[in-house]
PAPAGU-137174 format. One line per 10 residues: number of its first residue (from 0); for each residue x, y, z of N, C-alpha, C. Coordinates in Angstrom, 3 decimals. Last residue first. Layout:
N
NUM	X Y Z X Y Z X Y Z | ...;
***
This chain:
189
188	64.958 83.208 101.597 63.939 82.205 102.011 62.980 81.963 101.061 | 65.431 85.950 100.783 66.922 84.788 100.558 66.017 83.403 100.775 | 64.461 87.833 102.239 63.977 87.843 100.518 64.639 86.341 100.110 | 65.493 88.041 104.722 64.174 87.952 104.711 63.519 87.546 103.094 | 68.245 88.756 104.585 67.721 87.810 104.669 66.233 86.525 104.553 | 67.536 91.512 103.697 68.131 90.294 102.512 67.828 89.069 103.005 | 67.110 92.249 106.224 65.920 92.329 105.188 66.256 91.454 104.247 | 69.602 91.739 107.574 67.739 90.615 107.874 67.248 91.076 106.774 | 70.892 93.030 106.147 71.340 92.247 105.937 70.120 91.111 106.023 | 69.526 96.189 104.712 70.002 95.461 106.063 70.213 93.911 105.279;
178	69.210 97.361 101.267 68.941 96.926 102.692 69.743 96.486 103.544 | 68.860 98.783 97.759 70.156 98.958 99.273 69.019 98.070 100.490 | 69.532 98.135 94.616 68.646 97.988 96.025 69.995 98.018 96.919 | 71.725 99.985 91.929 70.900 99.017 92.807 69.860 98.856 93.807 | 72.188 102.217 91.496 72.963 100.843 90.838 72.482 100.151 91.039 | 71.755 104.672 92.841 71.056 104.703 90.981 71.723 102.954 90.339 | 71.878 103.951 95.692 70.958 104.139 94.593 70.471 103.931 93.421 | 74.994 104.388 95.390 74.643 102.715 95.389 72.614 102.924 95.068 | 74.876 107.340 94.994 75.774 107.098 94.039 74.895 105.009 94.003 | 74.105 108.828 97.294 74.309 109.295 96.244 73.974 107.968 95.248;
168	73.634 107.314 99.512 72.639 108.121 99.976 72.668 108.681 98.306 | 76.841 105.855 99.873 75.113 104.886 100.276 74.160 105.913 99.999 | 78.173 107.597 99.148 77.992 106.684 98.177 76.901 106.098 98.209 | 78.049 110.051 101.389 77.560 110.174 100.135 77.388 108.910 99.262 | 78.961 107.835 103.749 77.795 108.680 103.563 77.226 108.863 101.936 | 81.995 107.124 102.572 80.639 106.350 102.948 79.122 106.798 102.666 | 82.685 109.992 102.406 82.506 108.883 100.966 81.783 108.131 101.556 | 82.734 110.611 104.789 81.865 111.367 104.261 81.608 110.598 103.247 | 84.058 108.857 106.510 82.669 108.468 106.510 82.257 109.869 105.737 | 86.280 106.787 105.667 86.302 107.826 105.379 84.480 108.028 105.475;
158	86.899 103.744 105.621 87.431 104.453 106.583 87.221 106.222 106.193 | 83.784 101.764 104.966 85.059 102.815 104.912 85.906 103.397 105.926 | 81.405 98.996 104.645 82.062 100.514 105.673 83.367 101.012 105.012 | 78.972 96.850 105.060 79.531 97.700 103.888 80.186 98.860 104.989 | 76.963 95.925 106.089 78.233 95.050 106.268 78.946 95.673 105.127 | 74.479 97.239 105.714 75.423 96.979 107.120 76.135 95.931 107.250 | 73.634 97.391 103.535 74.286 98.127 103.948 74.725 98.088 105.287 | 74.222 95.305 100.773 73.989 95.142 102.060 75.053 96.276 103.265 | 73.095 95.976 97.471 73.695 96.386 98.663 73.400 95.896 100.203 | 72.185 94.641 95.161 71.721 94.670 95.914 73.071 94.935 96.813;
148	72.043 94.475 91.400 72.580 94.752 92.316 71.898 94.693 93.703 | 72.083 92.893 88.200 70.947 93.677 89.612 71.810 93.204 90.818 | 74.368 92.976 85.963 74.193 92.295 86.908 72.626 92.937 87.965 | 75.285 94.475 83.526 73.776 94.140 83.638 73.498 92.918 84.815 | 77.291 95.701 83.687 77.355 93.844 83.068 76.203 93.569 83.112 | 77.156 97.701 84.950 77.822 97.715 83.480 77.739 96.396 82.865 | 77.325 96.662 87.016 76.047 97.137 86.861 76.042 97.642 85.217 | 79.882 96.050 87.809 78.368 95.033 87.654 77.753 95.440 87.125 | 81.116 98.378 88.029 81.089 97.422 86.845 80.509 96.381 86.681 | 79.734 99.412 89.967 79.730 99.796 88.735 80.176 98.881 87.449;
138	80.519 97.316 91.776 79.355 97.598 91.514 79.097 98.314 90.271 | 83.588 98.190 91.829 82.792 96.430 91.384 81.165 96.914 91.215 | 83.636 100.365 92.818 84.107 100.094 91.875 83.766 98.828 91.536 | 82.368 100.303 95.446 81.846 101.382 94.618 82.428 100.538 92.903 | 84.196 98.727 96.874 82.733 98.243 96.823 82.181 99.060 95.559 | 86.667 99.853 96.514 86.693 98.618 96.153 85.256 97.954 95.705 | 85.812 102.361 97.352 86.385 102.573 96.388 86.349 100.870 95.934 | 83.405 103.185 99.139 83.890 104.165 97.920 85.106 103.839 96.966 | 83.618 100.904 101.334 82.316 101.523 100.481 82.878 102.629 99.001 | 86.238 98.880 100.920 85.654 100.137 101.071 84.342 100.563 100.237;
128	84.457 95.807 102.163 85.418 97.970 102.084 86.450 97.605 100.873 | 81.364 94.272 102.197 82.856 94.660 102.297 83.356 95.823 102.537 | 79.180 92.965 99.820 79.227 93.791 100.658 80.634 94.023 101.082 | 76.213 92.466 98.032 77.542 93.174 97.458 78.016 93.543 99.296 | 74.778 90.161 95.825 74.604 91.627 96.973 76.049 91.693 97.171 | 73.536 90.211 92.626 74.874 90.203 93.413 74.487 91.015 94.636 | 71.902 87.812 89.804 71.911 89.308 91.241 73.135 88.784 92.028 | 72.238 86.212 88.177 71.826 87.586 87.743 71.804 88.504 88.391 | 74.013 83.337 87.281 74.072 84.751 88.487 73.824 85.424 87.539 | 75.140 81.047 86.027 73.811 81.749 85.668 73.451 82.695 86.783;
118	78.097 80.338 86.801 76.680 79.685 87.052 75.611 80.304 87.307 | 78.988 81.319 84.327 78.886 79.799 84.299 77.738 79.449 85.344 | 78.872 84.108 85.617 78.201 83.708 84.323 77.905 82.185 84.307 | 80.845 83.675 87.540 79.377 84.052 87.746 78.349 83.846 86.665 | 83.048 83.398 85.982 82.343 82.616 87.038 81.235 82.378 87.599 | 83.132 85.694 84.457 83.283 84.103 84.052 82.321 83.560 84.714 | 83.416 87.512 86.227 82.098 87.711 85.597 82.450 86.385 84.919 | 86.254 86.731 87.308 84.878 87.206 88.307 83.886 86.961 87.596 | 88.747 86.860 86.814 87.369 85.594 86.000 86.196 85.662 86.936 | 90.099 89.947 86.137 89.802 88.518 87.381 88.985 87.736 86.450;
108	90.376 92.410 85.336 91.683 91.651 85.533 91.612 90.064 86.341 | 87.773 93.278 86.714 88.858 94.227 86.001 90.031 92.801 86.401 | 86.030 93.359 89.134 85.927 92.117 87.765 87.482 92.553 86.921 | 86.699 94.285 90.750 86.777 93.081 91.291 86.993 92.157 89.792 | 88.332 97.357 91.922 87.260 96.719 90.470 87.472 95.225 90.809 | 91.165 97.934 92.555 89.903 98.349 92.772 88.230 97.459 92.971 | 93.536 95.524 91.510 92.913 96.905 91.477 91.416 97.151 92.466 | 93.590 93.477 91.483 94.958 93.924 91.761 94.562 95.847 92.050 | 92.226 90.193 93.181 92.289 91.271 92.311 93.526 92.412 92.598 | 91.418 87.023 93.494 92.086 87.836 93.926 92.383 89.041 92.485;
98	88.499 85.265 94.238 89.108 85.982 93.714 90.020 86.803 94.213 | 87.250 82.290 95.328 88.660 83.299 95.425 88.722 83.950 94.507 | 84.049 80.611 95.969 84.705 81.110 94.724 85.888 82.179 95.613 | 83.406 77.759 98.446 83.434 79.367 97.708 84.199 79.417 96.700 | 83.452 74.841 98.661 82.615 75.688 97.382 82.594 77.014 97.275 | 84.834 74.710 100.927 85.307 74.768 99.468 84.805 74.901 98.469 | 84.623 78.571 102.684 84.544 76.749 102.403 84.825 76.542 101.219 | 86.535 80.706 104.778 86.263 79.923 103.109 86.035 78.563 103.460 | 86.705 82.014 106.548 86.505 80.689 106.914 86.101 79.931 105.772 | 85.503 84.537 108.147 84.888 83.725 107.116 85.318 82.568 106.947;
88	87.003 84.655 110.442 85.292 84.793 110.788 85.137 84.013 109.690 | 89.464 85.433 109.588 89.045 84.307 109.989 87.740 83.890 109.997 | 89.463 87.383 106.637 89.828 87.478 107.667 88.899 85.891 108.581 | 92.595 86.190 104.131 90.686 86.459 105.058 90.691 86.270 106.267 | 95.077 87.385 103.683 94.450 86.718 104.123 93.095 86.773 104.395 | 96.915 89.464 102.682 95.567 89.386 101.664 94.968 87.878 102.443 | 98.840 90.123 104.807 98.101 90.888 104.092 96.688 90.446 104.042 | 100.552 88.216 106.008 98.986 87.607 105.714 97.839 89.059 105.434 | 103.055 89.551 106.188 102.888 88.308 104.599 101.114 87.450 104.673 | 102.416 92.859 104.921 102.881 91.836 106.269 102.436 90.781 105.101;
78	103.988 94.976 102.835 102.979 94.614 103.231 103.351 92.536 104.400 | 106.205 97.626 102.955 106.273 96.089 102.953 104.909 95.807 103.668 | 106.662 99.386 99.838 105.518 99.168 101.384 105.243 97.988 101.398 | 107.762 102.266 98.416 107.741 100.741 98.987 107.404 100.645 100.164 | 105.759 104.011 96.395 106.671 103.947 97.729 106.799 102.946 97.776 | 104.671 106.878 93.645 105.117 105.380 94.559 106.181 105.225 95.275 | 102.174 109.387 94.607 103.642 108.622 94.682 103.946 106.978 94.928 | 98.717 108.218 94.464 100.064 108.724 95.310 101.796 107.847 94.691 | 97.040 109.049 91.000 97.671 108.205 91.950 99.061 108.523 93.107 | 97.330 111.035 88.936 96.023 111.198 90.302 96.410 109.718 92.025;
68	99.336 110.266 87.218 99.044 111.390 87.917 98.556 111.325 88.983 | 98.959 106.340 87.668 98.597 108.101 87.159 99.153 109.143 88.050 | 100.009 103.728 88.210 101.185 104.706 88.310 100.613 106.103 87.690 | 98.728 100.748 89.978 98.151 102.015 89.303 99.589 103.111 89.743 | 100.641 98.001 90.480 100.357 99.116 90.908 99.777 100.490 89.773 | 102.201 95.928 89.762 101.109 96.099 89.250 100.070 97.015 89.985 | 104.654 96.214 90.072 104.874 96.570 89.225 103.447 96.898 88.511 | 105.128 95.595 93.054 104.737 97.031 93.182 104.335 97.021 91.552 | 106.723 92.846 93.964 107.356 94.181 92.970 106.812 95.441 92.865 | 105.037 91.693 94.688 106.049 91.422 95.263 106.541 92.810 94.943;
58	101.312 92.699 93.718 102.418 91.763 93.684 104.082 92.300 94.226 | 98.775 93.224 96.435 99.599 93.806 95.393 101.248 92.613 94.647 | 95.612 91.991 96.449 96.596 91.899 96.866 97.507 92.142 96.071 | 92.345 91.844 97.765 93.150 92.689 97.003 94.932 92.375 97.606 | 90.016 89.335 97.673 90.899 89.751 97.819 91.916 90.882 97.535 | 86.392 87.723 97.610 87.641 88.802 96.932 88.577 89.343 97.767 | 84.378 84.810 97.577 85.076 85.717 98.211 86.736 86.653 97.895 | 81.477 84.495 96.803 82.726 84.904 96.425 83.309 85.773 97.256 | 79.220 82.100 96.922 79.592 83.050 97.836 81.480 83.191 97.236 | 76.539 80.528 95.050 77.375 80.887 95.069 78.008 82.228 96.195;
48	73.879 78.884 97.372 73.909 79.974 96.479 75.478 80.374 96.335 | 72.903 76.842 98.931 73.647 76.619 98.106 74.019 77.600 96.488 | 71.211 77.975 101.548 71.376 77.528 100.407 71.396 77.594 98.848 | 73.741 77.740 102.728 73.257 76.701 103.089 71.859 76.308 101.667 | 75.760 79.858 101.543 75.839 78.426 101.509 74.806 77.302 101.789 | 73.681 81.882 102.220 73.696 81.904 101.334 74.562 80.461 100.679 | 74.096 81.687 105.171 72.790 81.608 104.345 72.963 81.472 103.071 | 76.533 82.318 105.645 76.260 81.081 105.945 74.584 80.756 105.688 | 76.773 84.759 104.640 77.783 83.906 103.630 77.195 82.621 104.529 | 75.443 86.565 106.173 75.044 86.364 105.229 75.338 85.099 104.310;
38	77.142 86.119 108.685 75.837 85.452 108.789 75.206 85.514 107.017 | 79.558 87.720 107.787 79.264 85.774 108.057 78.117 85.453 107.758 | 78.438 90.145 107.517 78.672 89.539 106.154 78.721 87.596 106.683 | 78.116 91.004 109.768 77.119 90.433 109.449 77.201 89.894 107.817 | 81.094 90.492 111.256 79.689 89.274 111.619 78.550 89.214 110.476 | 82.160 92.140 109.453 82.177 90.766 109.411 81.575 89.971 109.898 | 80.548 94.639 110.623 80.488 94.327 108.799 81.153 92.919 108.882 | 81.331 93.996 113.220 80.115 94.638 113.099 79.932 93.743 111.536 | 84.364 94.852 113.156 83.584 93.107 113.635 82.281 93.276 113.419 | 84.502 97.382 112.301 85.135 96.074 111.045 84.198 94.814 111.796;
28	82.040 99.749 112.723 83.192 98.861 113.589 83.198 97.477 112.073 | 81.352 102.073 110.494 81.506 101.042 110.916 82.117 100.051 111.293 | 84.115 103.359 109.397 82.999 104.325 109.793 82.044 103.486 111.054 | 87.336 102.121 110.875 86.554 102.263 109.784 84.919 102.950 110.337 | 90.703 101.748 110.862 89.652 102.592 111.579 88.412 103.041 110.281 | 91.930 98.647 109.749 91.704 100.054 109.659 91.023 100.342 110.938 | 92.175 95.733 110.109 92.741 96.759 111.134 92.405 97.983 111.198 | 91.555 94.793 107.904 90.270 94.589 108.655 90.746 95.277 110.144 | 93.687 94.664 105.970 92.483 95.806 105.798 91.664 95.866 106.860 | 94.788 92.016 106.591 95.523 93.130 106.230 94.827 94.669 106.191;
18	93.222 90.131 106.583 93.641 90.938 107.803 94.238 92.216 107.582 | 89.575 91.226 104.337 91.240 90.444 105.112 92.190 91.173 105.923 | 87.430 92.105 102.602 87.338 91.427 103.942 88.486 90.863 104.781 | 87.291 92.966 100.181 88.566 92.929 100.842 88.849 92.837 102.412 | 83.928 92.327 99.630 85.255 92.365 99.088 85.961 92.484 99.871 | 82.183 89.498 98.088 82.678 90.223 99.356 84.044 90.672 99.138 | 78.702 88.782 97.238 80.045 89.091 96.570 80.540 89.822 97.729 | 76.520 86.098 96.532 77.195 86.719 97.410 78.596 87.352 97.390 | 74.330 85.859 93.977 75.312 85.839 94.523 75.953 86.335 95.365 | 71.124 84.320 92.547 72.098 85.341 93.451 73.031 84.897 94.400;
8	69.248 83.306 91.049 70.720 82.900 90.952 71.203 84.528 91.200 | 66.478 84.225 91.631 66.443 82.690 92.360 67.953 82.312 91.717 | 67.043 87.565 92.711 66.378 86.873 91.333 67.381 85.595 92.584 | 65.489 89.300 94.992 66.366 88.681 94.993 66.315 88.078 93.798 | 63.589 92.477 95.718 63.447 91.084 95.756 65.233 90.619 95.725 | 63.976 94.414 97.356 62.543 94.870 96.571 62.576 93.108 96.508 | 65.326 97.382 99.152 65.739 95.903 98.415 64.346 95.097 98.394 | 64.812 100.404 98.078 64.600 99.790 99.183 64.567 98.388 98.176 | 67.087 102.892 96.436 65.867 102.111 96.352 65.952 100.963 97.357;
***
């Protein structure tokens, strides 16, 4: 569904925007989805709309690592020590919100929906990587929180462009509004 409005306590939600991730080979060029997530996160400060910014970062030990079946073998994998850094472009100010998460799912194990709750957020645009698994997985569980969703699909990418494909065309549909970043911009005024 084409992004329709904005409710007047919307939030800017970003996920694993950091160095450690922002090397991939992704469907969409990574500087592409961080310029236009900046430009979103400097509208949405100015004004003065909450901007969260999410992290995925594993602990020292591996111990908080998903161990299913369906999950790869575990390995040790020395992650570099600015992993879970952001990536510069953004540039946290001090009224953003940090979350750091261990899984997938942004809210799963975080004071994500706290936070957002305290300050009366009913809409989330949503943008970052992976479209299918970090982005896919917070949205659902927004949307399980009765958050209204809004996708910004060009600052959303994967490194796997069939899951890309299918999630934006399948699956971010039945959760929400999907647009460009100007069109959000265009509703944000």
């Amino acid at each position: 569904m084409p992004v329709t409005a904005l409710d007047p306590r919307t939030a800017l939600v970003v996920i694993d925007l950091q160095k450690g991730i922002a090397a991939f080979p992704t469907v969409h060029p990574m500087a592409g989805v961080i310029a236009a997530t900046v430009k979103l996160a400097g509208a949405f400060r100015r004004a003065q709309l909450p901007v969260v910014l999410v992290t995925v970062s594993p602990s020292a030990d591996g111990g908080d690592r998903l161990q299913t079946r369906t999950e790869a073998p575990a390995r040790v994998r020395a992650f570099a020590p600015d992993f879970a850094e952001l990536v510069p472009e953004l540039a946290g100010q001090a009224t953003d919100l940090l979350v750091v998460k261990r899984q997938p799912n942004a809210f799963y194990g975080t004071e994500l929906d706290l936070q957002l709750r305290r300050r009366h957020v009913t809409n989330i645009v949503l943008t970052g990587v992976s479209t299918s698994s970090g982005v896919e997985a917070t949205a659902r569980a927004a949307q399980e929180r009765a958050y209204n969703l809004t996708f910004a699909t060009d600052a959303i990418t994967d490194i796997d462009p069939e899951a890309h494909d299918f999630v934006l065309r399948k699956t971010f549909p039945k959760l929400g509004e999907l647009g460009a970043v100007d069109e959000i911009l265009a509703l944000l005024k």
